[in-house]
C-alpha positions, 0 to 999 in steps of 0.5 A: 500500500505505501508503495502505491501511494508513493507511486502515485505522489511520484507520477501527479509530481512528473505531470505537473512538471510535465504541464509547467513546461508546456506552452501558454495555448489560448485553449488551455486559458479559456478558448480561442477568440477571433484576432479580427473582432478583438484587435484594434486597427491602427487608423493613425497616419495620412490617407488617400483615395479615389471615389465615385458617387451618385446623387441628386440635387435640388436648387431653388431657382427663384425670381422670374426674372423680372429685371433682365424683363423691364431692361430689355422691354424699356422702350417696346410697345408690349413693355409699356402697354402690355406690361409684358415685363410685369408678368408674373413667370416664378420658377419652382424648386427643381430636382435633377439626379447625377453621377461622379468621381473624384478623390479625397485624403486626409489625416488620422489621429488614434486613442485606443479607439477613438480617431479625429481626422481632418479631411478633404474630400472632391467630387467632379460631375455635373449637378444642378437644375434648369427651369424654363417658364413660358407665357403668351397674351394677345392685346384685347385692343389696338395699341398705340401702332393702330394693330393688334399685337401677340405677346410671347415671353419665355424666362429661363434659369439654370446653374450647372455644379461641375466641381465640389469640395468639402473641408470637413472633421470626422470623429469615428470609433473603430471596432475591430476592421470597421471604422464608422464615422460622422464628419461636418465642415465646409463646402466649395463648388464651381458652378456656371449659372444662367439667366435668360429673358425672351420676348417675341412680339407679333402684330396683325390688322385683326384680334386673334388673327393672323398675326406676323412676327414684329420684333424680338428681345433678349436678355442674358446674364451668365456667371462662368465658373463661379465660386460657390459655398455653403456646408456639408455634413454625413456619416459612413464608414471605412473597412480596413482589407489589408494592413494599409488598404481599406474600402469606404461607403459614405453618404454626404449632404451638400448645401450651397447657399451663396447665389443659388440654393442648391442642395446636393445629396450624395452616396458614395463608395471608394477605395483608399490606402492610409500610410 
């Protein structure tokens, strides 16, 4: 019996030694967990990337256009006795849907899991409206020519956004390889805008009848690669591929508010590599 008891201390005593020198596995500390889900990627350094989006924009053509009008029909017969300069041509909130692509790059800074980044970002397409109204009256009597007269006015307005570019703060939270985010800031654009007032004026010896075009008049104001701003603001969210690579899908709100109200509403996808 003292035998077998001193067996026994013997072999627990060469297993324990045995455990001690084998080495310190996940399995034997509670199971393995993923690397991907409980380790942090590191945001932190410069970034650059290419993009492409789609979007629509609204803008709130406003006016009719009524000073290009009583410029242009001062001295005419349908300007002071039809008072066509006067009528009444508004134009109302338009919607339009395009595509584009550009770039952006940026810095981050990283705490844990917290990261601040300051970024640029850049899109290039062609965004914005064109409203056109149109309105026509014939005299109810003979003007001061001694012939009836039809009036046709036409009032357009149109701005084009070609390029923009938002100057914008991220504040993000990084879990595991995803790294949503939130960002607001600044908002330049290149926009070419349009304002065109036509009138065409139409005379005959009888009332609604046979009416010969007389005279026409046109006015214009064009503003070419005019400097536009406003502010951005938009959430989304970047996913780390490799040790520098990362995919990224976003949604930005635009508003430009100097000259046109425009609001521009984007998505986009993109794929970037921070250094």
């Amino acid at each position: 019996m003292r035998r077998f008891l001193l067996a026994a201390v013997m072999m627990g005593a060469v297993s324990a030694a045995h455990a001690a020198d084998l080495p310190d596995l996940p399995a034997l500390r509670g199971g393995y967990t993923d690397g991907l889900s409980s380790t942090t990627v590191n945001w932190q350094g410069f970034y650059i990337g290419a993009q492409g989006g789609y979007g629509s924009s609204d803008a709130k053509l406003s006016g009719s256009n009524s000073d290009l009008a009583a410029a242009v029909l001062a001295n005419s017969i349908i300007g002071n006795q039809m008072r066509v300069a006067q009528w009444n041509l508004p134009f109302n909130a338009q919607s339009s849907r395009a595509s584009g692509y550009g770039g952006f790059f940026g810095y981050n800074w990283q705490w844990t899991d917290a990261v601040v980044s300051f970024e640029a970002s850049y899109l290039h397409g062609s965004f914005g409206d064109t409203e056109v109204k149109t309105q026509s009256l014939p005299s109810a009597t003979i003007l001061s020519d001694g012939l009836y007269h039809f009036a046709t006015a036409t009032s357009s307005s149109s701005i084009s956004i070609t390029d923009m570019a938002t100057i914008r703060g991220r504040a993000a939270y990084a879990f595991g390889c995803f790294l949503p985010y939130l960002f607001g800031g600044f908002a330049l654009g290149n926009a070419d805008i349009s304002r065109v007032y036509t009138a065409q004026d139409s005379v005959g010896p009888v009332f609604l009848g046979g009416y010969i075009p007389s005279q026409s008049f046109r006015a214009t104001d064009n503003l070419n690669n005019h400097l536009i701003y406003g502010y951005t603001g938009g959430l989304g969210v970047d996913v780390s591929l490799t040790a520098g690579l990362f995919l990224r899908a976003e949604w930005e709100y635009v508003r430009f508010t100097s000259s046109v109200d425009t609001s521009i509403n984007t998505v986009r996808a993109g794929l970037g590599y921070r250094f």
